[in-house]
Biopython code that builds the backbone (N, CA, C, O; Angstrom):
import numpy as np
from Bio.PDB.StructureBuilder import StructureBuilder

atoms = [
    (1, "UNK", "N", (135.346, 149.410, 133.732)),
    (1, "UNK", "CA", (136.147, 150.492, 134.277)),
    (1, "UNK", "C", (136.567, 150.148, 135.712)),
    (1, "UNK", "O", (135.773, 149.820, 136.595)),
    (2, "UNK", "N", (137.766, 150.245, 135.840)),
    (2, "UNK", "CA", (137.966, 150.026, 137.094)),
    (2, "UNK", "C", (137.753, 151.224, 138.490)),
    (2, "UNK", "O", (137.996, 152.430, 138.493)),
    (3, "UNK", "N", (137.436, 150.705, 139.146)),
    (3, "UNK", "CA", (137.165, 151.869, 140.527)),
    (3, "UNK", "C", (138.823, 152.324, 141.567)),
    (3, "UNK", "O", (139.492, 153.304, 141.893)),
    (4, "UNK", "N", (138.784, 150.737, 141.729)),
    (4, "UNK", "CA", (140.092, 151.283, 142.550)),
    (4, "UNK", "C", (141.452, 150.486, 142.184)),
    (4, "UNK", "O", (141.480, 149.259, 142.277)),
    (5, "UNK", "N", (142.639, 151.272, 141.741)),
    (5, "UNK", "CA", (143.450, 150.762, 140.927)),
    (5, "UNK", "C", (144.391, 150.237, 142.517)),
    (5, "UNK", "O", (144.633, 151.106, 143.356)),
    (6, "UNK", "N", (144.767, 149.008, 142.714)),
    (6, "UNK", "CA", (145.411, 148.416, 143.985)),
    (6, "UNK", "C", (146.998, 148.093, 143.870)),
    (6, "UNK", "O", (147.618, 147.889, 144.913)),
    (7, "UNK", "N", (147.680, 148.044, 142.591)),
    (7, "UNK", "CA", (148.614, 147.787, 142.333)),
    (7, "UNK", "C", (148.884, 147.616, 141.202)),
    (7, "UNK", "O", (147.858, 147.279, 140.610)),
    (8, "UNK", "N", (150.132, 147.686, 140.236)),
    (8, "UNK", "CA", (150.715, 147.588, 139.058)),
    (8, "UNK", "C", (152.012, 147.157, 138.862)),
    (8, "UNK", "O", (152.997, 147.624, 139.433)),
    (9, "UNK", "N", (152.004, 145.948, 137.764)),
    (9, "UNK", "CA", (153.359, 145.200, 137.982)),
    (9, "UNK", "C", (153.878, 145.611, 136.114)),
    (9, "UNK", "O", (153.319, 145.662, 135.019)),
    (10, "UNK", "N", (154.940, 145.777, 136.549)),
    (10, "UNK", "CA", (155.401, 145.769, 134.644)),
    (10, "UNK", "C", (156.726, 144.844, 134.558)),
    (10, "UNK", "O", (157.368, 144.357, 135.489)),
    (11, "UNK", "N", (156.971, 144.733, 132.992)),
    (11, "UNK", "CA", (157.538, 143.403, 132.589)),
    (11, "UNK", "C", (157.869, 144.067, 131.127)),
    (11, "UNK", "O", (157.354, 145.037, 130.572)),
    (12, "UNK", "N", (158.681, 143.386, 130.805)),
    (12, "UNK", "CA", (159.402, 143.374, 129.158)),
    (12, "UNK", "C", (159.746, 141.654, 128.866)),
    (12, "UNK", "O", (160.403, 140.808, 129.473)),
    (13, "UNK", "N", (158.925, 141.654, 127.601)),
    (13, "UNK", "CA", (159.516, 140.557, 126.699)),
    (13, "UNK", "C", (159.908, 140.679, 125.764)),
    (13, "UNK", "O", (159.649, 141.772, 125.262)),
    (14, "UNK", "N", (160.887, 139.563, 124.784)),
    (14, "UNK", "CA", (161.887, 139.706, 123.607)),
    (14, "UNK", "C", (161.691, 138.646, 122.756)),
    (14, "UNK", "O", (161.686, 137.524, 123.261)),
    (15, "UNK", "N", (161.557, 138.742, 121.773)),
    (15, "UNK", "CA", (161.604, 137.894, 120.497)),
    (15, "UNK", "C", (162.551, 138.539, 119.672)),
    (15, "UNK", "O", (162.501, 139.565, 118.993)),
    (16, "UNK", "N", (163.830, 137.311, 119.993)),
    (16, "UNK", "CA", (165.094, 137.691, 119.385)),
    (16, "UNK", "C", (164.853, 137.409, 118.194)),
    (16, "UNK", "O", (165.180, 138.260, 117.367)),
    (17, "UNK", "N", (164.161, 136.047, 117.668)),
    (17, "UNK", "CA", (164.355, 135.539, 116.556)),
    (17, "UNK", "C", (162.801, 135.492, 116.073)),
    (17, "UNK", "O", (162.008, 135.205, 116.969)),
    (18, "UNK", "N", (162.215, 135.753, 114.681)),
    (18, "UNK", "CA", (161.114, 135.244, 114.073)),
    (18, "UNK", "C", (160.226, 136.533, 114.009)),
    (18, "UNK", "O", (159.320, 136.444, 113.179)),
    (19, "UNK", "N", (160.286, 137.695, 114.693)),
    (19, "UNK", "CA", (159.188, 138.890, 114.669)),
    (19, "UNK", "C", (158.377, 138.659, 114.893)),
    (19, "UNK", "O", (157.582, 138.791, 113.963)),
    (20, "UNK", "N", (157.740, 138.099, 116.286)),
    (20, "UNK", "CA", (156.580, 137.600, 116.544)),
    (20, "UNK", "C", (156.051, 138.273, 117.626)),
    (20, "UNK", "O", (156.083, 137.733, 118.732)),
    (21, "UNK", "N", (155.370, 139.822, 117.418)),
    (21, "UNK", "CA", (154.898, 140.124, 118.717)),
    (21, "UNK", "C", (154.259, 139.789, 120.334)),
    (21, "UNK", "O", (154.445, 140.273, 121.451)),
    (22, "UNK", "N", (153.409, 138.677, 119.762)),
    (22, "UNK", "CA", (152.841, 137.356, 120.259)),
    (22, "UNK", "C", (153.736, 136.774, 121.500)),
    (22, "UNK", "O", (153.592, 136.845, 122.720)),
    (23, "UNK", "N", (154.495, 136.309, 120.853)),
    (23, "UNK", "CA", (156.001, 136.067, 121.652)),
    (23, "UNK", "C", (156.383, 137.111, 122.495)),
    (23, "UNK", "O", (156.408, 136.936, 123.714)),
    (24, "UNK", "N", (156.607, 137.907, 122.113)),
    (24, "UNK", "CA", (157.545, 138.991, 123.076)),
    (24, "UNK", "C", (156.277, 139.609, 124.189)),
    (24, "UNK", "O", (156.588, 140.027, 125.304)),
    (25, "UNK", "N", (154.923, 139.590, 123.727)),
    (25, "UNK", "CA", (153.941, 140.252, 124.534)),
    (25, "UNK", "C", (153.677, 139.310, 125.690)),
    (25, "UNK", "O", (153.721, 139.580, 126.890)),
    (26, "UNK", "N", (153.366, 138.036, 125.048)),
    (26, "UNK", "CA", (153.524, 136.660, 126.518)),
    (26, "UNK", "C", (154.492, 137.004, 127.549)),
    (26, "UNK", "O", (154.272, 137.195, 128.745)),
    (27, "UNK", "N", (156.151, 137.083, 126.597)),
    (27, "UNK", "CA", (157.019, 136.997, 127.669)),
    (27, "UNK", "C", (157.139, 138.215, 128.763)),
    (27, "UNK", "O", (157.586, 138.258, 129.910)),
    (28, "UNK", "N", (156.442, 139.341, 127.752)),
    (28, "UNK", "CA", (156.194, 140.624, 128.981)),
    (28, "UNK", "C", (155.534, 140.659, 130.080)),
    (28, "UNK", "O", (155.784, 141.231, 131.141)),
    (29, "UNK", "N", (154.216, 139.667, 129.592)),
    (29, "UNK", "CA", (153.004, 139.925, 130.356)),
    (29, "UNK", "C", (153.411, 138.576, 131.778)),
    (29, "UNK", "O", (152.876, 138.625, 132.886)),
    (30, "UNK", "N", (154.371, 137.564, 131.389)),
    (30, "UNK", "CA", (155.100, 136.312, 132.455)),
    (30, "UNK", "C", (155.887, 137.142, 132.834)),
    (30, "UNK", "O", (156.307, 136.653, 133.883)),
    (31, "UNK", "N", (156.444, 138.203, 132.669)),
    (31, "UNK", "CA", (157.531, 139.029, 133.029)),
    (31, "UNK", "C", (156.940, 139.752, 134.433)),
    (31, "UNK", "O", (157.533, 139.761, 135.512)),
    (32, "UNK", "N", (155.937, 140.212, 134.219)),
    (32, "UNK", "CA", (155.032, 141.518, 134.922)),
    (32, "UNK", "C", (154.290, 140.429, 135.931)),
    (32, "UNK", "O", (153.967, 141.007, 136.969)),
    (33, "UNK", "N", (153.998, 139.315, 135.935)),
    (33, "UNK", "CA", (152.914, 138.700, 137.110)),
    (33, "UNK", "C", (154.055, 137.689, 137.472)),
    (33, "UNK", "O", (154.281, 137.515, 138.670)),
    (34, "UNK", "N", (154.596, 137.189, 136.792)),
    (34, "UNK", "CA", (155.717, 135.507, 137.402)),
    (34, "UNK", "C", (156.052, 135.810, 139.309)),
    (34, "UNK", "O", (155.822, 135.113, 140.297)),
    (35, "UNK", "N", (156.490, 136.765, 139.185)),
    (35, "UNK", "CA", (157.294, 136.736, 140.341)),
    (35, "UNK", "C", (156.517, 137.252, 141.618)),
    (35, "UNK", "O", (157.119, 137.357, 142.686)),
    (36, "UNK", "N", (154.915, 137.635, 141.481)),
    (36, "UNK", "CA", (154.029, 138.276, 142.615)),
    (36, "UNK", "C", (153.063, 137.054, 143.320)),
    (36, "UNK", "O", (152.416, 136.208, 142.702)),
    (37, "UNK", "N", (153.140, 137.179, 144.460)),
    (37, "UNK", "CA", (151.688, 136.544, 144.799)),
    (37, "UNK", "C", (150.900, 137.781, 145.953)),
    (37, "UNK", "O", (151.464, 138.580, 146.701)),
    (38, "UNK", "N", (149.385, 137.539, 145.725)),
    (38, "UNK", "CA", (148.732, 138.279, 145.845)),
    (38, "UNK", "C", (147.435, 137.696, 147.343)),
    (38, "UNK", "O", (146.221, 137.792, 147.520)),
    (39, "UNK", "N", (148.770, 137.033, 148.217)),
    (39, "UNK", "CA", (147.919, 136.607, 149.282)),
    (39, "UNK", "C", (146.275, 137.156, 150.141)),
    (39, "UNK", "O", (145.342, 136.532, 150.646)),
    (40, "UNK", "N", (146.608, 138.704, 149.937)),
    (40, "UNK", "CA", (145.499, 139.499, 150.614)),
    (40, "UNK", "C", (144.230, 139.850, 149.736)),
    (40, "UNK", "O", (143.250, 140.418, 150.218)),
    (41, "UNK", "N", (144.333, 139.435, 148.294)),
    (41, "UNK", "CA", (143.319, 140.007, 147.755)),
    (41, "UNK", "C", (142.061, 139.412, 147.933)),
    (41, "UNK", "O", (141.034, 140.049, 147.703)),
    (42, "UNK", "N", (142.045, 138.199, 148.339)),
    (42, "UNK", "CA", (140.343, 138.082, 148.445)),
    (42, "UNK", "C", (139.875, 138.744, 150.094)),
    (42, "UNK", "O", (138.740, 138.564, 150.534)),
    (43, "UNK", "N", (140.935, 139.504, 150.862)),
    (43, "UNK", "CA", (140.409, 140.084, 151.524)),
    (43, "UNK", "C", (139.995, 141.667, 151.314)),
    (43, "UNK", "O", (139.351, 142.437, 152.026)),
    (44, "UNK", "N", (140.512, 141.792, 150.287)),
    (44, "UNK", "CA", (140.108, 143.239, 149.370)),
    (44, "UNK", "C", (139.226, 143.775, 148.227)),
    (44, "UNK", "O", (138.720, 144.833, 147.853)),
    (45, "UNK", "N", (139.301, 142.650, 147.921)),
    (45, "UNK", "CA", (137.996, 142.444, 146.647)),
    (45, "UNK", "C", (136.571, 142.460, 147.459)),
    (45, "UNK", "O", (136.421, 141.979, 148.582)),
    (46, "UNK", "N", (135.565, 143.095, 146.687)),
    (46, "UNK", "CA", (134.305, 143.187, 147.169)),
    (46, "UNK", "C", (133.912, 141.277, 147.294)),
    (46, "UNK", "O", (134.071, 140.504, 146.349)),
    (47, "UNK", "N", (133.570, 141.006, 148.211)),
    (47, "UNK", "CA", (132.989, 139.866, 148.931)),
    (47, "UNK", "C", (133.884, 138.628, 148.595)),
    (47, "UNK", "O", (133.438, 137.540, 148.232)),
    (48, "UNK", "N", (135.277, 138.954, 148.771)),
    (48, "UNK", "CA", (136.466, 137.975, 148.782)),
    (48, "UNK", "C", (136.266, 137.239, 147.273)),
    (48, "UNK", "O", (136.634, 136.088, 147.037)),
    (49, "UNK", "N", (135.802, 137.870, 146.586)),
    (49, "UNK", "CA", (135.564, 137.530, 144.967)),
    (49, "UNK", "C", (136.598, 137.363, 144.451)),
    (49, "UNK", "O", (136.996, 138.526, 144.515)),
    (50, "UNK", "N", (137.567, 136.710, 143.862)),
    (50, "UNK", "CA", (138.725, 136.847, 142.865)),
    (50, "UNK", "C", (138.518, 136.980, 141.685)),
    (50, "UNK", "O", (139.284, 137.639, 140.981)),
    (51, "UNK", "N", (137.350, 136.333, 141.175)),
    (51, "UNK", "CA", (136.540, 137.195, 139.888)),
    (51, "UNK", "C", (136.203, 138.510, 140.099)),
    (51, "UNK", "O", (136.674, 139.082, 139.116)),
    (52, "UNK", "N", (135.661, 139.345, 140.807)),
    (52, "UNK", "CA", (135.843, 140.667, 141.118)),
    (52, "UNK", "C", (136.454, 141.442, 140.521)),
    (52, "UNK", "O", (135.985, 142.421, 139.941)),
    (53, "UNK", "N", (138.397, 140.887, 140.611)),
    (53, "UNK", "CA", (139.019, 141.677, 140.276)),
    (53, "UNK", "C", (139.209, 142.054, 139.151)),
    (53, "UNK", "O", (139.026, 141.183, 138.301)),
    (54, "UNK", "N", (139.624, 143.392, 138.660)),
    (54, "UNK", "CA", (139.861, 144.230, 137.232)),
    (54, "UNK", "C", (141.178, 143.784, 136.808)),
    (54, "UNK", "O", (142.039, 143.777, 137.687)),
    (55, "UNK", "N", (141.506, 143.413, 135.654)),
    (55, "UNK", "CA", (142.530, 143.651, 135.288)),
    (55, "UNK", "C", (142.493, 144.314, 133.726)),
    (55, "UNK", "O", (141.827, 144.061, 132.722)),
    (56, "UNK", "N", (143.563, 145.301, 134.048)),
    (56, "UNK", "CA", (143.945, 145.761, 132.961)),
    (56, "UNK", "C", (145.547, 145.518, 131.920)),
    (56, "UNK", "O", (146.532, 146.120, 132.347)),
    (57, "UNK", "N", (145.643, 145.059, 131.227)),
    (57, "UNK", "CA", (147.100, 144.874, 130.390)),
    (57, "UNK", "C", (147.473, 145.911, 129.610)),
    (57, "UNK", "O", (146.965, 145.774, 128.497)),
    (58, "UNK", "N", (148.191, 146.974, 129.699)),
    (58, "UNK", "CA", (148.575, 147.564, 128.508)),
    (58, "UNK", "C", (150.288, 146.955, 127.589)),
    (58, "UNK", "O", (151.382, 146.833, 128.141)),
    (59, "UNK", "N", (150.110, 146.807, 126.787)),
    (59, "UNK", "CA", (151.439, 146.330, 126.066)),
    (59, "UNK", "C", (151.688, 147.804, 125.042)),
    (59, "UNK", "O", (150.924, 148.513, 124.388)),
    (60, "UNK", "N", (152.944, 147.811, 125.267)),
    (60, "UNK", "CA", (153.540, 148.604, 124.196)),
    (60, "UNK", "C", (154.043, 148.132, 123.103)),
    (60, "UNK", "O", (155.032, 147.492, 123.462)),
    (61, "UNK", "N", (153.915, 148.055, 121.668)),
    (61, "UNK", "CA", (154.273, 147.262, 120.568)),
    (61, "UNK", "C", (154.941, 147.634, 119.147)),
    (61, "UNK", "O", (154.406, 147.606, 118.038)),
    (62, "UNK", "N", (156.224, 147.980, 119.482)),
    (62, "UNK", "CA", (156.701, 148.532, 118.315)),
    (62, "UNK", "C", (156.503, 148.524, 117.121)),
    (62, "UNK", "O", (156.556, 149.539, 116.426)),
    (63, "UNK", "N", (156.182, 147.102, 116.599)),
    (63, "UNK", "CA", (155.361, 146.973, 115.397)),
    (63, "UNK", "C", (154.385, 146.012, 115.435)),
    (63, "UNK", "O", (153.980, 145.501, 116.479)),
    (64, "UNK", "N", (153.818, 145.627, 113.850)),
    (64, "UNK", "CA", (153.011, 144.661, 113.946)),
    (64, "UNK", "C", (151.885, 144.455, 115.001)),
    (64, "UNK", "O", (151.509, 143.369, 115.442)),
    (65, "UNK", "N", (151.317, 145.942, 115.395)),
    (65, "UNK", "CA", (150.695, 145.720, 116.511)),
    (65, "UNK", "C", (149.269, 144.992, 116.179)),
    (65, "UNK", "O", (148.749, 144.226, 116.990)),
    (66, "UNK", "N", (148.810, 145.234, 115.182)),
    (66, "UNK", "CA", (147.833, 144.167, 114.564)),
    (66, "UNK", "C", (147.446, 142.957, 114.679)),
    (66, "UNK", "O", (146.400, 142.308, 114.675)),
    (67, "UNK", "N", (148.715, 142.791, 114.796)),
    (67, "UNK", "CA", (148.874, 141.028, 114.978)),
    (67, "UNK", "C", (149.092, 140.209, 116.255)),
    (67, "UNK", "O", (149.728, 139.158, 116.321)),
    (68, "UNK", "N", (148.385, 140.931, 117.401)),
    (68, "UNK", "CA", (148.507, 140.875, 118.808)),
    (68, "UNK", "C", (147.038, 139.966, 118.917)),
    (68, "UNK", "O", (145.960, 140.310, 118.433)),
    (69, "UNK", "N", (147.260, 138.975, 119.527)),
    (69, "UNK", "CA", (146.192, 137.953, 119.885)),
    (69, "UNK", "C", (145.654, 138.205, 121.542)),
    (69, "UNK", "O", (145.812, 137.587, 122.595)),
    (70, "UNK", "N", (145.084, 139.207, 121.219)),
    (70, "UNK", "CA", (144.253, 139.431, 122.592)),
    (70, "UNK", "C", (143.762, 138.574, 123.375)),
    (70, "UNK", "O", (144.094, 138.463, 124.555)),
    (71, "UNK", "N", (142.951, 137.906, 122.817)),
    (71, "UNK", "CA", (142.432, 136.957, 123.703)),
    (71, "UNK", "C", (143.413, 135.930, 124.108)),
    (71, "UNK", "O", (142.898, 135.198, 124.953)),
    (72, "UNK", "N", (144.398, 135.657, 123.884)),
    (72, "UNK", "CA", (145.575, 134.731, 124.100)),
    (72, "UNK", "C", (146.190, 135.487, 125.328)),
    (72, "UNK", "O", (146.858, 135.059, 126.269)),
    (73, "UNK", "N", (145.809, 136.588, 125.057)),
    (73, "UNK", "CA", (147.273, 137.681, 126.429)),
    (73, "UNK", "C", (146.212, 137.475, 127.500)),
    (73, "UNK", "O", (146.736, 137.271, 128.595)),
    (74, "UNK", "N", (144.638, 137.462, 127.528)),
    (74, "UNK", "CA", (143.459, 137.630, 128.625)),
    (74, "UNK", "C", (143.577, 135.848, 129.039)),
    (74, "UNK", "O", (143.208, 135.171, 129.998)),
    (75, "UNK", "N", (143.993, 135.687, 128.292)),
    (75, "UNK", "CA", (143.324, 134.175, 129.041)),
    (75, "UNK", "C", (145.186, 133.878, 130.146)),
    (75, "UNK", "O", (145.133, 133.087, 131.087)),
    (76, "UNK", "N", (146.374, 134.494, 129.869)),
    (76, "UNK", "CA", (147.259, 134.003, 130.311)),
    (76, "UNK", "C", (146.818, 134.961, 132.048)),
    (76, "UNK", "O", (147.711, 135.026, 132.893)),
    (77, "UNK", "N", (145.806, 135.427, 132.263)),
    (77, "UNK", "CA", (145.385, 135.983, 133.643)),
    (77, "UNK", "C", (144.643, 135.129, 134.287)),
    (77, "UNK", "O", (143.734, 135.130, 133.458)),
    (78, "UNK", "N", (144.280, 134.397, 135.088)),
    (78, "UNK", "CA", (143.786, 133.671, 135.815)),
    (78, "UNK", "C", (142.617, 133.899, 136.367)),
    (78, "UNK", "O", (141.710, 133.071, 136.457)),
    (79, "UNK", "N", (142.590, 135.308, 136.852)),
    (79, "UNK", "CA", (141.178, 135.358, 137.257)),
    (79, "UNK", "C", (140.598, 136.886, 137.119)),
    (79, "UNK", "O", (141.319, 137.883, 137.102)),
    (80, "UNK", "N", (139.533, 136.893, 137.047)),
    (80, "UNK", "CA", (139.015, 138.649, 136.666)),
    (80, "UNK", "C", (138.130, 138.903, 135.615)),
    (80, "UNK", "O", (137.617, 138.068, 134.870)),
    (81, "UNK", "N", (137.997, 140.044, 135.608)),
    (81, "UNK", "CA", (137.580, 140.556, 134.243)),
    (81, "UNK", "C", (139.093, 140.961, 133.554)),
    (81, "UNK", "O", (139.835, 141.471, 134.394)),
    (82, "UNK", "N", (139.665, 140.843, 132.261)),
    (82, "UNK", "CA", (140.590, 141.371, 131.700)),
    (82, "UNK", "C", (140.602, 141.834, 130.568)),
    (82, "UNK", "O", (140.175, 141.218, 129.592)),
    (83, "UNK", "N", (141.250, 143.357, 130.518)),
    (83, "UNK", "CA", (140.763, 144.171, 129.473)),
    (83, "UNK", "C", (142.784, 144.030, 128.731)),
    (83, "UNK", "O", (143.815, 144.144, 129.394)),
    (84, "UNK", "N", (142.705, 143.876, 127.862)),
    (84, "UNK", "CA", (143.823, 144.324, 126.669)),
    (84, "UNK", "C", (144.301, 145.522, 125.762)),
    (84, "UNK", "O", (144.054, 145.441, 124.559)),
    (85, "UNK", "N", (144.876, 146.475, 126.181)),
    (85, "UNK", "CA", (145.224, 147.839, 125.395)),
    (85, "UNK", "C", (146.544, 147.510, 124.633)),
    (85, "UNK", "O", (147.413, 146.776, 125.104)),
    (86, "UNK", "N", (146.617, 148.103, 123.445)),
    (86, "UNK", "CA", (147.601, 147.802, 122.615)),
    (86, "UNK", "C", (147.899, 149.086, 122.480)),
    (86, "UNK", "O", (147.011, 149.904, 122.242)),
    (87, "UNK", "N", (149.408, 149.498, 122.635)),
    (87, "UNK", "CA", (149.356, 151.176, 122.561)),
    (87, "UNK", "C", (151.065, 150.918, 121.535)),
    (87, "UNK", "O", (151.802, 149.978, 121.239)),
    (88, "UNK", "N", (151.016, 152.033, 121.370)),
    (88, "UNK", "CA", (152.708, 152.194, 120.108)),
    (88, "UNK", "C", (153.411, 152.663, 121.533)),
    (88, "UNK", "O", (153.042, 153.459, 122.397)),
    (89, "UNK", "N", (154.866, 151.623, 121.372)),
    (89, "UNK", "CA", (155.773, 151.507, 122.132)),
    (89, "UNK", "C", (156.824, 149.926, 122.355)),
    (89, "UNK", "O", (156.551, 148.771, 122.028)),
    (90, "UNK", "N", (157.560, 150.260, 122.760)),
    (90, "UNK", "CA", (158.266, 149.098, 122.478)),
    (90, "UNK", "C", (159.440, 149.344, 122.044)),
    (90, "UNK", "O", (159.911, 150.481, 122.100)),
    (91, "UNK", "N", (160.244, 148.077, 121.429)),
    (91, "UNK", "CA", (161.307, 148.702, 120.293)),
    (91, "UNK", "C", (161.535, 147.444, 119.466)),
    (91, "UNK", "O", (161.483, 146.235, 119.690)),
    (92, "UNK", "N", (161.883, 148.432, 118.128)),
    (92, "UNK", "CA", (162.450, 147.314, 117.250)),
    (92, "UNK", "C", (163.942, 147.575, 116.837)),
    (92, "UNK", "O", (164.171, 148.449, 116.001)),
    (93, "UNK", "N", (164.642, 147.077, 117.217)),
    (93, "UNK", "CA", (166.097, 147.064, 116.695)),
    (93, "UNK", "C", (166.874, 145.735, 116.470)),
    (93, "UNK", "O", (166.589, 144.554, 116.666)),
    (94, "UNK", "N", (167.936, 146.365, 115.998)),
    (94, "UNK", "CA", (168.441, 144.646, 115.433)),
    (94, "UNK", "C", (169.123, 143.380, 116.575)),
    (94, "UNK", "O", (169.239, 143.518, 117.793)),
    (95, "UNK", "N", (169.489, 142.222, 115.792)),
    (95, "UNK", "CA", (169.806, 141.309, 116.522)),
    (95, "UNK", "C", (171.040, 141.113, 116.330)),
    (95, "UNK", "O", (171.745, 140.461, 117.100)),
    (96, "UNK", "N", (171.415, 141.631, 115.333)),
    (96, "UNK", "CA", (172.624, 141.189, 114.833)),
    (96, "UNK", "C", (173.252, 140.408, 113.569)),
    (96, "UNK", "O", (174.259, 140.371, 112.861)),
    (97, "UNK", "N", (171.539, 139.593, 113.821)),
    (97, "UNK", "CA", (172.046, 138.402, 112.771)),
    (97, "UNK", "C", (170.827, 137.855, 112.283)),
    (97, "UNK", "O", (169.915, 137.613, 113.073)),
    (98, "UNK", "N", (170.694, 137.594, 110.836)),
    (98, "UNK", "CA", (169.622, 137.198, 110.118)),
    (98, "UNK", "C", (169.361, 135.634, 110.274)),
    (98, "UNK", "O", (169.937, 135.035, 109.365)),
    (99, "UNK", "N", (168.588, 134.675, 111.246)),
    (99, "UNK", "CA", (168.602, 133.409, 110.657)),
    (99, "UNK", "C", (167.316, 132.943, 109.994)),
    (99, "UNK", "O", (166.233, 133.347, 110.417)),
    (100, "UNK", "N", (167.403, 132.110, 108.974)),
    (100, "UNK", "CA", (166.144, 131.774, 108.423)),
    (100, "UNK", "C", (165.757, 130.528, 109.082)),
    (100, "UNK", "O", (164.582, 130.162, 109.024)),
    (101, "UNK", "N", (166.636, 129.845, 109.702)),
    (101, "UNK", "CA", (166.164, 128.539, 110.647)),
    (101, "UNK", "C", (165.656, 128.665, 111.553)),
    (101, "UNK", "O", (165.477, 127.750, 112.357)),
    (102, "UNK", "N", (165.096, 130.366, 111.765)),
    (102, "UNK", "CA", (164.169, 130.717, 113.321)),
    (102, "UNK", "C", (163.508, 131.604, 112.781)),
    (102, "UNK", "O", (163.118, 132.607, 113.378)),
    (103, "UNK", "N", (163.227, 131.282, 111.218)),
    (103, "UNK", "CA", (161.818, 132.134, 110.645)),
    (103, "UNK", "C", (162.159, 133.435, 110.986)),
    (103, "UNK", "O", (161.235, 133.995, 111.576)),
    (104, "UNK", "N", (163.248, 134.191, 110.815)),
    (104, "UNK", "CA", (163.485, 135.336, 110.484)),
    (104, "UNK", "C", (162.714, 136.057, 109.436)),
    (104, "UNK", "O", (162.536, 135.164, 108.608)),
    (105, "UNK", "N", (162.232, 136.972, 109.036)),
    (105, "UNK", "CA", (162.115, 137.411, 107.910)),
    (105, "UNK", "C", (162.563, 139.047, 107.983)),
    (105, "UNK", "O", (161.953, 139.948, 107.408)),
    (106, "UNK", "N", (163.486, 139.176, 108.626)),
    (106, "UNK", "CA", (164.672, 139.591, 108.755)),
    (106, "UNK", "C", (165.844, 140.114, 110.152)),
    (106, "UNK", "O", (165.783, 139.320, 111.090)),
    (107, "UNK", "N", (166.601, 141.008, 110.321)),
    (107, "UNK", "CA", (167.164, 140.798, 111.343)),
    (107, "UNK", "C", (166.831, 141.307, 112.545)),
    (107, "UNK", "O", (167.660, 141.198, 113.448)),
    (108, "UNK", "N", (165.481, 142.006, 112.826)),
    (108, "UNK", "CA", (165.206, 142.663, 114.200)),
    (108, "UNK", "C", (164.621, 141.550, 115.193)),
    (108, "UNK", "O", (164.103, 140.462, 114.946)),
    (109, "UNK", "N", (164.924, 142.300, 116.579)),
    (109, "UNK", "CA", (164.201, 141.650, 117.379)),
    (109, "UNK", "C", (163.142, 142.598, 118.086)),
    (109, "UNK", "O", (163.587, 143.744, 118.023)),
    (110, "UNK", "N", (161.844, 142.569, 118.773)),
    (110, "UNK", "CA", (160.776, 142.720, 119.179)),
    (110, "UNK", "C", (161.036, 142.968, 120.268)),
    (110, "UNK", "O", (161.518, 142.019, 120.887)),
    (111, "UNK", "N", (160.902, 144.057, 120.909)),
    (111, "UNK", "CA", (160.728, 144.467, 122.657)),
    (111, "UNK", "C", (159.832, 144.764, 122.670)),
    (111, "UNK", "O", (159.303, 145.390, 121.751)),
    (112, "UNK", "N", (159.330, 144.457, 123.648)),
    (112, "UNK", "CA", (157.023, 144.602, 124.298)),
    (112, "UNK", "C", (157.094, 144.916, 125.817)),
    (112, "UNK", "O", (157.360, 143.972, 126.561)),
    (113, "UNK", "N", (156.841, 146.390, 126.463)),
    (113, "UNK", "CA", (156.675, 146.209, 127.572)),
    (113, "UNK", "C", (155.134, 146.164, 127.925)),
    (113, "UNK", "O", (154.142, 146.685, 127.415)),
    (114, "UNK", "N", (155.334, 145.336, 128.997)),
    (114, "UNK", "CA", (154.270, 145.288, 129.759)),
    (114, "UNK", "C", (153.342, 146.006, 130.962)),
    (114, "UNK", "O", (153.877, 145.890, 132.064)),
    (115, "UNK", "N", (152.360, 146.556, 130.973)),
    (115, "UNK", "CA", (152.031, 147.270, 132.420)),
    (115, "UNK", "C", (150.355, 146.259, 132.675)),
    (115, "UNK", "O", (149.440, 146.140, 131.859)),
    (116, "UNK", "N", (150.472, 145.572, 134.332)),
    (116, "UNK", "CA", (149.482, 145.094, 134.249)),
    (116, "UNK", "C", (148.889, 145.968, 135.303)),
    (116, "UNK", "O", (149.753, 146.279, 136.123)),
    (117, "UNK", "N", (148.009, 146.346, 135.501)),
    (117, "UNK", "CA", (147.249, 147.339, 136.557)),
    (117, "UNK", "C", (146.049, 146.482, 137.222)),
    (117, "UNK", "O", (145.108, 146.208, 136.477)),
    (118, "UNK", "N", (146.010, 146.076, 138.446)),
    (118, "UNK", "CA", (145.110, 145.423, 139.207)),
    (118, "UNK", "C", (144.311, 146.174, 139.802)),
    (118, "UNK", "O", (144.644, 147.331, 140.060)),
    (119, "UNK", "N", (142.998, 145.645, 140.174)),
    (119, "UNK", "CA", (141.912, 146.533, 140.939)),
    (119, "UNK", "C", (140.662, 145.807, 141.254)),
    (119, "UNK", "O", (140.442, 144.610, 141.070)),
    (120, "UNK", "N", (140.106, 146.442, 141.609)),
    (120, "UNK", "CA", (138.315, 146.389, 141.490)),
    (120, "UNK", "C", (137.619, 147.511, 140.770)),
    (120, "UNK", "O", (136.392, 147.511, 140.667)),
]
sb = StructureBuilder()
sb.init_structure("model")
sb.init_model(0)
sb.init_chain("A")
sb.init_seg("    ")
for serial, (resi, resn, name, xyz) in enumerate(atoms, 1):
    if name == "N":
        sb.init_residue(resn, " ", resi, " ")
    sb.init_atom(name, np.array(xyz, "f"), 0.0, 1.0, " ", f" {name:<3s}", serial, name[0])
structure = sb.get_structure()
């Protein structure tokens, strides 16, 4: 459980082609951290720990939420404890176009947003 929530970054990823939640949850969760750096935190973390810190992921997953490889989304965090919530949200709508040469198994694509919540 986290004590003190310090910041929260969110992100959306897309899997145009193949229905691969997996895919679209990575690209949310590179979506939500790519662009931050977090110079001050080992002066905020209890005893400049960067393991210390909490992290929490929630993904929203329109479908197929089953098929979300948790431990694949925790390990793309670097340092912490990291917890994984899978909640209904997201979207599934179409692409336009059916291809079977990108493992379609049919024409939607996968939106996954991301919320990562940092702390101690």
């Amino acid at each position: 459980m986290m004590e003190t929530l310090l910041f929260i970054e969110t992100g959306t990823g897309i899997d145009v082609h193949g229905q691969d939640v997996n895919v679209a949850a990575e690209r949310a969760v590179i979506d939500a951290i790519h662009y931050n750096s977090m110079p001050g935190m080992k002066k905020i973390l209890p005893n400049g720990n960067l393991q210390a810190m909490k992290v929490n992921v929630k993904l929203g997953i329109p479908r197929d939420r089953n098929k979300l490889d948790k431990e694949k989304i925790k390990q793309m965090i670097p340092y912490g404890t990291v917890s994984v919530e899978v909640l209904e949200g997201g979207l599934a709508t179409t692409s336009g176009i059916f291809l079977e040469e990108q493992q379609d198994t049919n024409d939607l694509m996968y939106i996954v947003n991301a919320v990562v919540e940092v702390g101690y």
